[in-house]
C-alpha positions in Angstrom: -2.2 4.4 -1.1 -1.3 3.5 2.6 2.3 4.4 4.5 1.6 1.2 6.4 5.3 0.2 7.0 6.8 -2.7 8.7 9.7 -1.8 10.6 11.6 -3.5 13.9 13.1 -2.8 17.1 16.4 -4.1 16.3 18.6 -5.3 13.1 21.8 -7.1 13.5 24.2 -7.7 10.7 25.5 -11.2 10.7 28.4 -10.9 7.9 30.8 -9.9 10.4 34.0 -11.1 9.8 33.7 -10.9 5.8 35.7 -8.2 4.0 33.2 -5.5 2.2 32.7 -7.5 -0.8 32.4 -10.5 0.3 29.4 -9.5 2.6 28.0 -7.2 -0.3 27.6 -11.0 -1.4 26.5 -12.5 1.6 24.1 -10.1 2.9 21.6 -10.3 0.5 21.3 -14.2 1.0 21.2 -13.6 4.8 17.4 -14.7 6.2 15.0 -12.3 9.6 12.1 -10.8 10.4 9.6 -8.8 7.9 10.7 -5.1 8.2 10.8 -2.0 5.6 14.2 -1.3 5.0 14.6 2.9 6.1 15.6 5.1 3.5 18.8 7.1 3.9 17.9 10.2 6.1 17.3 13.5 3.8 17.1 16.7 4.8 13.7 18.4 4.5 13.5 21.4 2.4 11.4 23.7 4.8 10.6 26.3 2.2 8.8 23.6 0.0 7.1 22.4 2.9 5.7 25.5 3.7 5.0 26.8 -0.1 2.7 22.9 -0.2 0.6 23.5 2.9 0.2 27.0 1.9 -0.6 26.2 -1.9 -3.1 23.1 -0.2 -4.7 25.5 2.3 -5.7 28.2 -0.9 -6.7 24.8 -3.0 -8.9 23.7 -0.4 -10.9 26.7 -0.2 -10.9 27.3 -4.2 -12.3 24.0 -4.8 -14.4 23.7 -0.8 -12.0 20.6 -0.2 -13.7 18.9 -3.4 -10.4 18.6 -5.3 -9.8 17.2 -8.3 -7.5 14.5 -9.2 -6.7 13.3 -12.5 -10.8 12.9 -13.4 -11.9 11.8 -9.8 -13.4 14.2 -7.4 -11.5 14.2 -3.8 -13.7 14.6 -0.7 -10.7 16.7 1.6 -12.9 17.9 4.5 -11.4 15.4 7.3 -8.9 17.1 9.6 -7.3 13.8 8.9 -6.1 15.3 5.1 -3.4 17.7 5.6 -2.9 20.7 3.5 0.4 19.6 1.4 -2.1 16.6 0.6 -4.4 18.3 -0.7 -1.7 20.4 -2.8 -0.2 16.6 -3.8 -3.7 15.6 -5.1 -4.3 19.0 -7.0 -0.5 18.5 -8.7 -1.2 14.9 -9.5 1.2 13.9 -7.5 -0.2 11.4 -5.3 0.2 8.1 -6.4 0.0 8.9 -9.8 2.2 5.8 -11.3 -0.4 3.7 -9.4 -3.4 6.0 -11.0 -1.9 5.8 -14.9 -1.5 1.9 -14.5 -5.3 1.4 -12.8 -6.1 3.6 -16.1 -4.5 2.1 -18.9 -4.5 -1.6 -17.6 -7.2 -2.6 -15.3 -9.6 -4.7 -17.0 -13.2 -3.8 -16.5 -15.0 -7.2 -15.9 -13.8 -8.4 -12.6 -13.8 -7.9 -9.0 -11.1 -5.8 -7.1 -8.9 -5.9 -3.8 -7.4 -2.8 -3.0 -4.7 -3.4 -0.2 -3.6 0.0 1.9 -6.3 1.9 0.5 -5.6 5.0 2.2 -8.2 8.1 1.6 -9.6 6.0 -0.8 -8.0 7.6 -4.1 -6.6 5.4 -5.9 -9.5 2.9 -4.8 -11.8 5.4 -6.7 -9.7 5.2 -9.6 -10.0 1.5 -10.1 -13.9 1.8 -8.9 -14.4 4.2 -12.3 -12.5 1.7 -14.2 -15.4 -0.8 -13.6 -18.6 -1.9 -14.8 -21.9 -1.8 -12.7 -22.3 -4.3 -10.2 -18.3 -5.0 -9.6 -17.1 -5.0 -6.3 -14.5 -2.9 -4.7 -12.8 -3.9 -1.7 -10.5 -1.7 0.1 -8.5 -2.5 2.8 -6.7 -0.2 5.5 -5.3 -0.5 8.4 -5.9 2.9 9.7 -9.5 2.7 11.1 -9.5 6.6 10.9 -9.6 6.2 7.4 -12.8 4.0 6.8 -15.7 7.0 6.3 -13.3 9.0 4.1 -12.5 6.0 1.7 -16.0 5.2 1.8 -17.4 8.9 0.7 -14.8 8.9 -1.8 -15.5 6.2 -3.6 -19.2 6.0 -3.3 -19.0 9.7 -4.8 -16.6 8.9 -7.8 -17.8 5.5 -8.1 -21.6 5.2 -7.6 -22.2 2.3 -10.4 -20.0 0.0 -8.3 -20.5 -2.0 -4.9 -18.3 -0.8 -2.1 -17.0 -3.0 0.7 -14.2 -2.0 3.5 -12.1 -4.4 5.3 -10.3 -2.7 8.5 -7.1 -4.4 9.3 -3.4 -4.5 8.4 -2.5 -7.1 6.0 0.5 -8.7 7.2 2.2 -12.5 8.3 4.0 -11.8 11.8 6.3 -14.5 12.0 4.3 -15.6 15.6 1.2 -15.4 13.7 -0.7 -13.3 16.6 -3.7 -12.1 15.7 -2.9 -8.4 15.6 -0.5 -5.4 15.2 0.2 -2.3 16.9 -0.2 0.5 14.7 1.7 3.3 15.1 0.2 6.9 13.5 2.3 9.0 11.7 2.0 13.0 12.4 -0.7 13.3 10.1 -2.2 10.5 10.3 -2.4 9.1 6.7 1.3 7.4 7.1 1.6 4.8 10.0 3.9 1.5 10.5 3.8 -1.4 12.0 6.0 -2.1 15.2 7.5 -4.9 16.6 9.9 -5.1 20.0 9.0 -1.3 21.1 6.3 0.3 22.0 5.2 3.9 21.0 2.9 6.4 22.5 0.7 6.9 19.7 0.1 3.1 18.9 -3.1 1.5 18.2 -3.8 -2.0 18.1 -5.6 -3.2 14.7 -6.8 -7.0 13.7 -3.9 -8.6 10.9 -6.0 -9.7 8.1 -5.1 -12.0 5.1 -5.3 -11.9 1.5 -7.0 -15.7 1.7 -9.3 -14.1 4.5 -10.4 -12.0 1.9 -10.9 -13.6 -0.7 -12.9 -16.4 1.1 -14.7 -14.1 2.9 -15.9 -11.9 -0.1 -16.2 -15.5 -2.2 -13.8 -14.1 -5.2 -13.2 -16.3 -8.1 -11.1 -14.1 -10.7 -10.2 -11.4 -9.3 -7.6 -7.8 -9.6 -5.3 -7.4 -7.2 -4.3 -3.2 -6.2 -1.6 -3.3 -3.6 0.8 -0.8 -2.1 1.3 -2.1 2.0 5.0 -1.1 2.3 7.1 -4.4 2.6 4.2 -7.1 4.0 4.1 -8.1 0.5 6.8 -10.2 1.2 4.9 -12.1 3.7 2.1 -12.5 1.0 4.4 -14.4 -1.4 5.7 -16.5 0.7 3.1 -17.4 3.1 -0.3 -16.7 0.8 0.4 -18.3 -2.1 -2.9 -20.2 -2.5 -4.8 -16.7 -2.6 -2.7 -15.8 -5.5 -4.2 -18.6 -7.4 -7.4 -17.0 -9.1 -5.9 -13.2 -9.2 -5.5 -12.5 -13.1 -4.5 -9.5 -12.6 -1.9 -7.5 -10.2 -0.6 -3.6 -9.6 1.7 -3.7 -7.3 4.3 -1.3 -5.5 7.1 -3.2 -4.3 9.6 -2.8 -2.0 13.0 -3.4 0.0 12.2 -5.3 2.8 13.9 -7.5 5.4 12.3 -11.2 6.6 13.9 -13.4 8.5 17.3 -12.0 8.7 17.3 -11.9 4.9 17.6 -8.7 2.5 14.6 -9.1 0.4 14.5 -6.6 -3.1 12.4 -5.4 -4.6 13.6 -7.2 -8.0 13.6 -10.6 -6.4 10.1 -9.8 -5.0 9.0 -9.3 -9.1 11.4 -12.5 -9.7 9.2 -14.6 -7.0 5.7 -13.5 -9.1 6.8 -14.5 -12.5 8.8 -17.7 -11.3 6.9 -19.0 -8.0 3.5 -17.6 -8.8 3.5 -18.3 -12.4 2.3 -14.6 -13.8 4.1 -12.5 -16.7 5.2 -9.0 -16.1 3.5 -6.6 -18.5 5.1 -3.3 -17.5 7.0 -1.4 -14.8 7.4 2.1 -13.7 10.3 2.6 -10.8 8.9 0.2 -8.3 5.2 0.1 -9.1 4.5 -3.4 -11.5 1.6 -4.6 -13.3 1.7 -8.5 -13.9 -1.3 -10.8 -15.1 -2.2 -14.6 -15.7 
């Protein structure tokens, strides 16, 4: 699904003056801004970055950038799909918790929103999973991505009704009516910035999840998400959208809003508790919960 990341200009710890433990304690119950919380740096392996864009490069011409991916078809044409991409979909790597859950648990019969859709491949995944006449609706920030999600899904998909919302779903704290965007060095991963500006920033429309929905006139509906930390706005601040999805598959993550710490755990803890839905089953940070 989408990189679409949250992250800030600036983070300032306010436990100073605690001893280690006693701000392992604080911390957490600290409150700020909506932000991804950064991994720990790694070092790349340059070798295995090489052997995937190689390995994607001879995939792509084996299969004419029509690869398959776990029984969906991938349209990889676009400059936009990079080669070790191409070698992730081939290897069923990409996404593929995401893609076993939309298998096993995704009930036919209903409508679905598909937050950071991406190139469209695990949207196509949950359009195969659906009868004829259900709707699809992917959302993306990336604008770039629209035609590709749209070929994709149309292709692996054709019983099913395709719509695309273009916009970052996300609750800035000021409530302004957009984001800037900024593109990651192959496109498909990007983040949202706040306090800096970058060079290769675009500026896309936020959108809602109760926009959506009201737009799209959903009654029960599925819920796909994977949008890197703004799900944390979405509990808080959406909570009447939430009211007629019987079904989620989420990714969820660390994040940071106002000044507070925000797991992923607690994240899961606010759905069952706040939002009144049971969790059915878990893989590393990807959930499925229903009503």
């Amino acid at each position: 699904m989408s990189g679409t990341q949250r992250v800030e200009g600036r983070f300032q710890e306010r436990g100073r003056g605690h001893t280690n433990s006693e701000n392992t304690r604080w911390f957490p119950n600290a409150l700020l801004k909506t932000q991804l919380i950064p991994p720990a740096p790694r070092k790349r392996n340059i070798f295995r970055i090489f052997y995937r864009a190689s390995l994607g490069r001879l995939i792509a011409r084996v299969f004419h950038d029509e690869i398959p991916n776990m029984g969906c078809v991938i349209v990889t044409a676009s400059p936009l799909v990079v080669p070790r991409i191409k070698a992730k979909l081939f290897l069923r790597g990409y996404e593929p918790v995401e893609i076993q859950f939309v298998k096993k648990y995704l009930h036919p019969d209903r409508d679905v929103i598909d937050l950071g859709s991406s190139l469209g491949v695990v949207t196509s995944h949950i359009g195969r999973q659906l009868h004829a006449g259900r709707r699809v609706i992917g959302v993306e920030a990336n604008p770039q991505l629209l035609d590709i999600i749209r070929t994709n899904v149309s292709r692996n998909a054709p019983q099913v009704q395709v719509a695309l919302v273009s916009g970052a779903v996300d609750y800035p704290p000021d409530r302004r009516p957009w984001v800037e965007l900024a593109l990651g060095f192959d496109n498909l991963v990007a983040h949202i910035v706040e306090d800096e500006v970058v060079p290769n920033g675009i500026l896309v429309p936020t959108v809602s999840l109760s926009e959506i929905v009201q737009r799209f006139e959903l009654r029960e509906y599925a819920l796909v998400s994977d949008i890197e930390g703004s799900e944390a706005g979405l509990l808080e601040l959406d909570r009447a959208a939430l009211t007629h999805c019987r079904q989620l598959i989420i990714e969820l993550h660390h994040t940071v809003r106002y000044s507070r710490i925000i797991l992923a755990e607690e994240l899961a803890a606010e759905l069952r508790e706040r939002h009144g839905f049971r969790q059915i089953d878990r893989q590393g940070s990807v959930y499925v919960f229903e009503k």
